[in-house]
N, C-alpha and C positions, 0 to 999 in steps of 0.2 A: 131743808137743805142747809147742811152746816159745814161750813167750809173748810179747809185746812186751819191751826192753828194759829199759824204765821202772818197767812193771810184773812185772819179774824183780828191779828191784834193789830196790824199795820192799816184794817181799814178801823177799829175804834178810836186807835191812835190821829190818824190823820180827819176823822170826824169829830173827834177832839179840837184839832191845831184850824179845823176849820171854823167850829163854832166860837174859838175863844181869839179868832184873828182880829175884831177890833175892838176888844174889851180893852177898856182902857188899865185893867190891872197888866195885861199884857205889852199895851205901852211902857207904862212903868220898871215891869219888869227887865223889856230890852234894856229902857234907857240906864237904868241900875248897872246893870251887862258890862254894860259898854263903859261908863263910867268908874268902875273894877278893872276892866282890863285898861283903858288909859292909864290908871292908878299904877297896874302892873307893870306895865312897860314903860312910865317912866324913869329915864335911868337917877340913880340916886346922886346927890350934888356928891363928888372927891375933890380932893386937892390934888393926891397923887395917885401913882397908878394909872395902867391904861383903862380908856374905857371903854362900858361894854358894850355888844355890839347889840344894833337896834332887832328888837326881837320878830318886827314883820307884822302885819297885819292881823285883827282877832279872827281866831278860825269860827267856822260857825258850831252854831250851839244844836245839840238834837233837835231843840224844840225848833230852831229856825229850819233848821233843815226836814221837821214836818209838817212845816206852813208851808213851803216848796212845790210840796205834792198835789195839793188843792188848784194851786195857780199851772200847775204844771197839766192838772184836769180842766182846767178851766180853759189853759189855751188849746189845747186838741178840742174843745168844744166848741170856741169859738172857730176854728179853722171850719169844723161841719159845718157849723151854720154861716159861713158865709157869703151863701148863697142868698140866704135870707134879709139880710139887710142888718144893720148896727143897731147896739140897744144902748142907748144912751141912760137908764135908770143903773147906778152902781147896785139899788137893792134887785133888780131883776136878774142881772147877771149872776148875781152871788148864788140867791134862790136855786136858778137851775144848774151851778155849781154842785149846790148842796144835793141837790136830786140826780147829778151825775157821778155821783162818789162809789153808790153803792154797785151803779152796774160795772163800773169800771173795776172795781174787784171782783165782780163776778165775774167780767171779762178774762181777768186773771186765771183765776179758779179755771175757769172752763178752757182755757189754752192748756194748762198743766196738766191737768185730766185727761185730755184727750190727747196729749203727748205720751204721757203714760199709758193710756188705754191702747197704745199701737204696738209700743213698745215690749209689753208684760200681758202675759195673761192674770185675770182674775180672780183671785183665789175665793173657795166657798165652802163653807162650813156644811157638811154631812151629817148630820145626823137630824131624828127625827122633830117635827115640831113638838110634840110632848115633853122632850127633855129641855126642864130646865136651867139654865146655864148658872146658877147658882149653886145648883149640886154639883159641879164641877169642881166649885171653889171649896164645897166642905171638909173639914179634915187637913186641908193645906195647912203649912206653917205661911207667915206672911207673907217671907220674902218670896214661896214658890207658889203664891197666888199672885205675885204681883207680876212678875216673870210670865205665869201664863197668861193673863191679863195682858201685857205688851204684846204675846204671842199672836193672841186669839184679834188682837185691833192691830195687827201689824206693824206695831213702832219697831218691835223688834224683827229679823228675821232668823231662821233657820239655814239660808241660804249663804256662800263666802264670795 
């Protein structure tokens, strides 16, 4: 089962931002962050002239925003279980964190599919199993193997 691409990279991405949440390189690096953008916004000493105006708050950074997501799994899960009582070990919590990551995108997957699946019929390739789709591609110049290629996995459509 291989999922959309988007939602393969968003869950590597966020299985990433989860395993490296208390690496201390990743302390580091905020603290780096942060200490650049104080850098930046402070304003330069003048004598004359007005001054500038203060520039606000550091916006977040991608990676902060996909350490987000994990705690953002994390509290939907702790909301389920709360029926079950409190877990007071930080390494337990995380654990079944880490083991709620993956169905949670396949939760994903499986809402969009089946949104689609109401919506569209599914299209299906005709011909016999003997032929193989290799000799489809012989003879083509690249670009119009690549073109079919989109065709034949539906990135592209035929349809306006």
């Amino acid at each position: 089962m291989i999922p959309p691409i988007d939602i393969f990279l968003e869950l590597q991405a966020t299985q990433w931002a989860f395993a490296t949440i208390l690496s201390p390189v990743t302390r580091e690096i905020e603290q780096a962050s942060t200490e650049v953008w104080a850098d930046a916004i402070k304003p330069p000493r003048r004598k004359r002239g007005r001054q500038r105006a203060p520039r606000g708050e550091r916006p977040p950074t991608t990676t902060t925003a996909l350490r987000e997501e994990p705690k953002r799994i994390q509290e939907r899960q702790m909301r389920r279980q709360a029926g079950t009582g409190p877990t007071t070990r930080k390494k337990a919590r995380m654990s079944t964190v880490e083991k709620e990551i993956d169905p949670h995108f396949a939760e994903q997957w499986k809402k969009r599919w089946q949104a689609t699946a109401i919506s569209s019929q599914g299209a299906t390739w005709r011909t016999k199993w003997e032929q193989t789709p290799l000799a489809l591609y012989e003879g083509l110049p690249k670009h119009a193997a690549t073109a079919l290629f989109l065709l034949r996995s539906e990135i592209i459509g035929l349809t306006g």
